[in-house]
N, C-alpha and C positions, 0 to 999 in steps of 0.2 A: 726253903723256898728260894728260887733264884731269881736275879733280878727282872728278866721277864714277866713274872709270875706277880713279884711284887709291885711293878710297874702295872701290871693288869687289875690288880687291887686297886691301885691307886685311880685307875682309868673308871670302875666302878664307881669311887667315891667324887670324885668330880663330877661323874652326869648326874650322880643324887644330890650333888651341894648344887651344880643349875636350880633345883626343882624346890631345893629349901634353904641354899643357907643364905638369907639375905640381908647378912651384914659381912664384915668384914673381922668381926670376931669369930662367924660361923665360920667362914671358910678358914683362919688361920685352924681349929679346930677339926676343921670334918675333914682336911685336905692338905694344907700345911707341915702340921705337925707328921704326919704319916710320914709326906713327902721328904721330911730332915730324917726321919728314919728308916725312911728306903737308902738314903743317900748314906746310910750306915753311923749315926751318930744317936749318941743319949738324951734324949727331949727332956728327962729326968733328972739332968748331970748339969748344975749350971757351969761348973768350970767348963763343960763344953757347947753347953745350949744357951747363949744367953736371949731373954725375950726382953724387949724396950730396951738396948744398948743404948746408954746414953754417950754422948761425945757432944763437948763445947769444942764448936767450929764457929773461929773468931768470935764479933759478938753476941753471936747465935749461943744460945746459954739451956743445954737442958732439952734440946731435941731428942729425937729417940730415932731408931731404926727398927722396925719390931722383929728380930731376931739377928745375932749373929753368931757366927760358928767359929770356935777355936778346935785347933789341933796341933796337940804337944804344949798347950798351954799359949799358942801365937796364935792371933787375930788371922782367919782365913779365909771365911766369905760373909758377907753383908747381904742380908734379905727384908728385901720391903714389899709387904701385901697390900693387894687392892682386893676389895669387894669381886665377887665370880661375878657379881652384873654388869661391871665397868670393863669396857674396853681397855687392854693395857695402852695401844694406841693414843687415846685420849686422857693416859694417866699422868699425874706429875708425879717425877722421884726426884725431886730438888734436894730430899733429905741425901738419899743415896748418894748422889751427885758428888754432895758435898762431903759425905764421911768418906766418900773412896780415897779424897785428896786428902786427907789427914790420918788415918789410919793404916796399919800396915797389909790391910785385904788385898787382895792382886783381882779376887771376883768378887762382883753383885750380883745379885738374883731380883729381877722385879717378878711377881707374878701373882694370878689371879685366881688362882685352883684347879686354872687350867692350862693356862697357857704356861710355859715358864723361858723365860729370858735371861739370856747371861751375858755380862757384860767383864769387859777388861778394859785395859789402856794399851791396846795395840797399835794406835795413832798417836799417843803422847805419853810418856811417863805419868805415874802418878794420877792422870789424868781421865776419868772414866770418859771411855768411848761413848757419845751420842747412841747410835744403833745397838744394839746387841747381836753377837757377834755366834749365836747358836739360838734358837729356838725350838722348846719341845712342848708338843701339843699331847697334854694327857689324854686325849680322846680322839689323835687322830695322827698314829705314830707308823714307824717301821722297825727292820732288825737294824736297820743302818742307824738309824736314829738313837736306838738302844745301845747299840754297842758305843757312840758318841757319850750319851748322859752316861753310861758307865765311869767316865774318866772324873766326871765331879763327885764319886763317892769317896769317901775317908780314906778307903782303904787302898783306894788308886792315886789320892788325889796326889798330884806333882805340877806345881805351878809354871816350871819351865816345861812341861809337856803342853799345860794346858792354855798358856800363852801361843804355844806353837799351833796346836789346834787353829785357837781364832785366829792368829793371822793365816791359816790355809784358808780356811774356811770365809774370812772376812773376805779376802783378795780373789779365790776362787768364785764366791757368789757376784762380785762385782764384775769380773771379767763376765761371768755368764751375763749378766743382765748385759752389760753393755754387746755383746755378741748379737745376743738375745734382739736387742733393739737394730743392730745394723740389720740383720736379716730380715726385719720386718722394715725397717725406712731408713738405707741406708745416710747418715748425712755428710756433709759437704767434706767436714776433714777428715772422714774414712773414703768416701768418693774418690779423692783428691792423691790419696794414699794407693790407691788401689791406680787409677787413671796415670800414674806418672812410670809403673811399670808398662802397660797396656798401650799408651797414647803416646807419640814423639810430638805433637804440636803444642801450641798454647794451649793450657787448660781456662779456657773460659767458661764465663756461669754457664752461658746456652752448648759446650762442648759438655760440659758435668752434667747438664741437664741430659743431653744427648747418651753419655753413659751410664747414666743412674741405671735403669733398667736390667742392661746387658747385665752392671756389676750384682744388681741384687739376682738376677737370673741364674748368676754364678755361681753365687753362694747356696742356692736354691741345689744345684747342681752337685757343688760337693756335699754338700749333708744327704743328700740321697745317693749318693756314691759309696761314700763310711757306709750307711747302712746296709745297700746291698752286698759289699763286700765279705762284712759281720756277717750277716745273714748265711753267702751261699758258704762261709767257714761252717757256721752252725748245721746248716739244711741241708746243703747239696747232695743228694749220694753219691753222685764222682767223687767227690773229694770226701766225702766223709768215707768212702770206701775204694783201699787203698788201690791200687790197680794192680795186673798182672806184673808188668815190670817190677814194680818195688817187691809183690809178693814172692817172686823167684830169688830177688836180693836178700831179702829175709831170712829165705830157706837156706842161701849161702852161706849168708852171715853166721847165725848158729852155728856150723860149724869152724869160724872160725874166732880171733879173738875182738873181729869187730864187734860191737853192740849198738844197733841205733835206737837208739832212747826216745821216749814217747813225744818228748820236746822237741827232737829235731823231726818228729814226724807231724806235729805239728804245728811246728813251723813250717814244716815243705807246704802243708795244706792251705796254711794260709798265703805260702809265694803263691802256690795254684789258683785260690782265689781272686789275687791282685792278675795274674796272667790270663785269666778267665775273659777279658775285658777286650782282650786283643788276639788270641789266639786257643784252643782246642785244649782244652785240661790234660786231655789223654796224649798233647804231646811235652807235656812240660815233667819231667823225671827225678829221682830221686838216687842216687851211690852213697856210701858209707867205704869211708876209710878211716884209718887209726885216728888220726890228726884231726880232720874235718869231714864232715858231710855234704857232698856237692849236688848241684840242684842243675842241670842242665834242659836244653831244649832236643826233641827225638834222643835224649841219650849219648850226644853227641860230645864228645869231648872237645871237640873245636865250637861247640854253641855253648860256652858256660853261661848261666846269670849271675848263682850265687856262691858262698859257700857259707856256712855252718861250723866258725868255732867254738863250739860249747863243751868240750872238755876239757877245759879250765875251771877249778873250782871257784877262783877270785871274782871271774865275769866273762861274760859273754860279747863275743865279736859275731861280725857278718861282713863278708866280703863279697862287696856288689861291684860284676864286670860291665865296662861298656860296650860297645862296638869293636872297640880295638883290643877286643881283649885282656885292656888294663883293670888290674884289682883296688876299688879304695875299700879300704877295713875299716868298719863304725863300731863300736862299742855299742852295744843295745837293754837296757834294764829288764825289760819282758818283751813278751813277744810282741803284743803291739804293737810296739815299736816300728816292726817292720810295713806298716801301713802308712809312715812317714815317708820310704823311701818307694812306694809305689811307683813313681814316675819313673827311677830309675830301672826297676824292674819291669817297665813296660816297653822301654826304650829300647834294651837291650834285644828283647824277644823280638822287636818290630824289626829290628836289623837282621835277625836269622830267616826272619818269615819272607 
């Protein structure tokens, strides 16, 4: 059974402990214990399962955590259950809190048979994070989600990975939310941030007052922008089908020792998608040479935009021209990438047209 499958077990037995198990012994039982053994450990094994971990923190004497997990004989993750009827929200883990700082665990686990929450010290050494820094809802998951709780089982478990996780994960949800929040109201010191590119005058309150709007407009503006973009890459049939031009290059190519590769043709698709915005799909083209792959405007070799060095095994370059013809070469990780430098590739085509 693989971890999907097992995890789907488990998604069963948490909607039957809702329905009966109304203590907090029931759930470590109907839901719990499964769960340390999806996560690939011996519930039978105390050198590896232990239940009621006791630990004197200061002069706290004889407290317990009701399970913790060793691996290789080393203290690894600390778990404290609550009741399925209690909100973890409204839970106290004061025990937890306090054995993350005296033990050698890098994770805690609060949870409630359904919910499960993982906690590190991604804000302070030693020091258990407030929040939790991943959450997985037994009963209301994804593959992404699945492939994440993968990293906490036994068999994967590596603490410097999974340090790394929460702080993506911790930092990337924060950025999102606060994104999240300028876009819906933006305030005063992103106003402020945005108006001092935009504005040459004093920014005063009734001037920021005066901008707000534009600026949230703005933002309104580009996230519908990314998407359509996305989109006519995925949808379009111009661009999802290549044109007469490149198909005659193709047929070229073959016989020679050029190859253009399915990435630089889709990357062309997606220049085409960013040039779609300012001018005619069916004039923005595609060449294949040894070295690079060039992306011109009617085919023209005096209208270049870009070029395509991806035959490099180490990494990937793109060489965006401007008006004058001049080349600056970016390094690029994926393809997306080239959705940062849209402006520049709009600018270029606007000077041919």
């Amino acid at each position: 059974m693989d971890l999907s499958e097992r995890i789907k077990e488990l998604e069963s037995r948490s909607r039957h402990a809702m329905k009966h198990a109304l203590t907090e012994e029931a759930t470590k039982t109907s839901v719990i214990l499964p769960l340390i053994q999806t996560l690939g450990y011996d519930v039978f094994n105390l050198e590896e399962v232990i239940p009621e971990f006791v630990a004197d923190v200061g002069l706290k004497k004889g407290e317990k955590v009701d399970f913790a997990l060793r691996i290789g004989g080393k203290l690894a993750v600390l778990i404290e259950v609550k009741p399925i009827t209690m909100s973890l929200g409204a839970a106290q883990f004061s025990q937890l809190y306090r054995y993350f700082a005296v033990t050698e665990a890098r994770l805690a686990i609060l949870t409630n048979g359904r919910e499960v929450w993982f906690f590190s010290d991604v804000d302070e050494p030693n020091k258990m994070d407030k929040k939790p820094f991943f959450v997985f809802d037994l009963q209301a998951y994804d593959e992404k989600q699945i492939s994440e709780f993968s990293k906490f089982a036994k068999e994967n478990f590596s603490i410097d990975k999974i340090l790394e996780t929460a702080s993506t994960i911790k930092y990337r949800k924060a950025a999102a939310t606060y994104i999240r929040t300028q876009l819906e109201n933006p305030d005063d010191e992103f106003t402020k941030l945005v108006a001092k590119q935009i504005y040459e005058g004093s920014l005063t309150k009734s001037v920021l007052e005066q901008l707000r709007p534009s600026i949230q407009a703005s933002l309104d503006e580009v996230i519908r922008d990314r998407i359509r973009e996305k989109l006519n890459v995925a949808f379009r049939p111009e661009i999802l089908t290549v044109d007469s031009n490149i198909e005659k290059s193709s047929q070229a190519l073959e016989q020679s020792e050029i190859i253009t590769t399915q990435e630089e043709i889709q990357a062309f698709m997606i220049v085409r998608a960013i040039a779609a915005r300012v001018a005619p799909v069916d004039r923005v083209t595609m060449r294949d040479a040894k070295s690079y792959c060039s992306i011109f405007v009617d085919d023209n070799n005096r209208k270049p935009v870009c070029r395509l060095y991806f035959n490099a095994k180490s990494a990937r370059h793109v060489g965006f021209f401007n008006a004058e013809k001049s080349e600056e070469r970016v390094q690029i990780e994926s393809l997306s990438d080239l959705y940062a430098h849209s402006s520049k590739i709009e600018d270029v085509i606007k000077s041919y047209l």
